[in-house]
C-alpha positions in Angstrom: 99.5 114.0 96.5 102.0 112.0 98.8 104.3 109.7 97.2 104.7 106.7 98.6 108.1 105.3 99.9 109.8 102.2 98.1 111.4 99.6 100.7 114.7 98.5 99.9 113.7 95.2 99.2 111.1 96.1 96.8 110.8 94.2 93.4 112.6 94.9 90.3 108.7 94.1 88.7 107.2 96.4 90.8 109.9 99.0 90.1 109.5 98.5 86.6 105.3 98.9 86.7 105.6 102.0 89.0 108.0 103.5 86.2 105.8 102.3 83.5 102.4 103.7 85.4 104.5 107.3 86.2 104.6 107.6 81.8 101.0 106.5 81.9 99.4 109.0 83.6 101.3 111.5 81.9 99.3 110.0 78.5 96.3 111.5 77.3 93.4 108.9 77.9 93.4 106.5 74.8 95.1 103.0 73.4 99.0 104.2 74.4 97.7 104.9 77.8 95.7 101.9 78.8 98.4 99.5 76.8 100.9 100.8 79.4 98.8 100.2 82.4 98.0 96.7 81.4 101.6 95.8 81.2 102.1 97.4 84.3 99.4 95.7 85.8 101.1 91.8 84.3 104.4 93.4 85.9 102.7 93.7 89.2 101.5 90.2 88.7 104.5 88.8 88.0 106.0 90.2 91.1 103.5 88.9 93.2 103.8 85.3 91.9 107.7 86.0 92.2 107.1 86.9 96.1 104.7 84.3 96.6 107.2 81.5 94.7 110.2 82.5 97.2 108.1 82.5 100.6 107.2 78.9 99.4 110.8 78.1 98.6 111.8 79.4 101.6 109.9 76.9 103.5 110.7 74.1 101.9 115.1 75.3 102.5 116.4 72.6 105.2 117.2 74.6 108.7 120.4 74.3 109.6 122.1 75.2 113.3 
């Protein structure tokens, strides 16, 4: 199965939920497992509410020449 590649600007959040999804799978099916994907899944979240937080900040910076 082909990995895929992390960009250099990737998340810390996202970093963090792809670390926590890795243990996951290697879980047994059962509470432990599906606890860990739910906090990776509110880590993904949180990353996209982070991204989505400092595109709108980023408009809202004065341009300067």
């Amino acid at each position: 199965m082909p990995r895929k590649q992390v960009s250099s600007e990737t998340s810390t959040w996202l970093l963090q939920a792809k670390d926590i999804l890795d243990e996951a799978r290697r879980l047994k099916p059962g509470p432990a497992r599906q606890e860990l994907r739910q906090t990776a899944k509110v880590l993904r979240e949180i990353a996209r509410l982070e991204a989505a937080s400092g595109q709108s900040l980023e408009r809202d910076w004065p341009q300067r020449d």
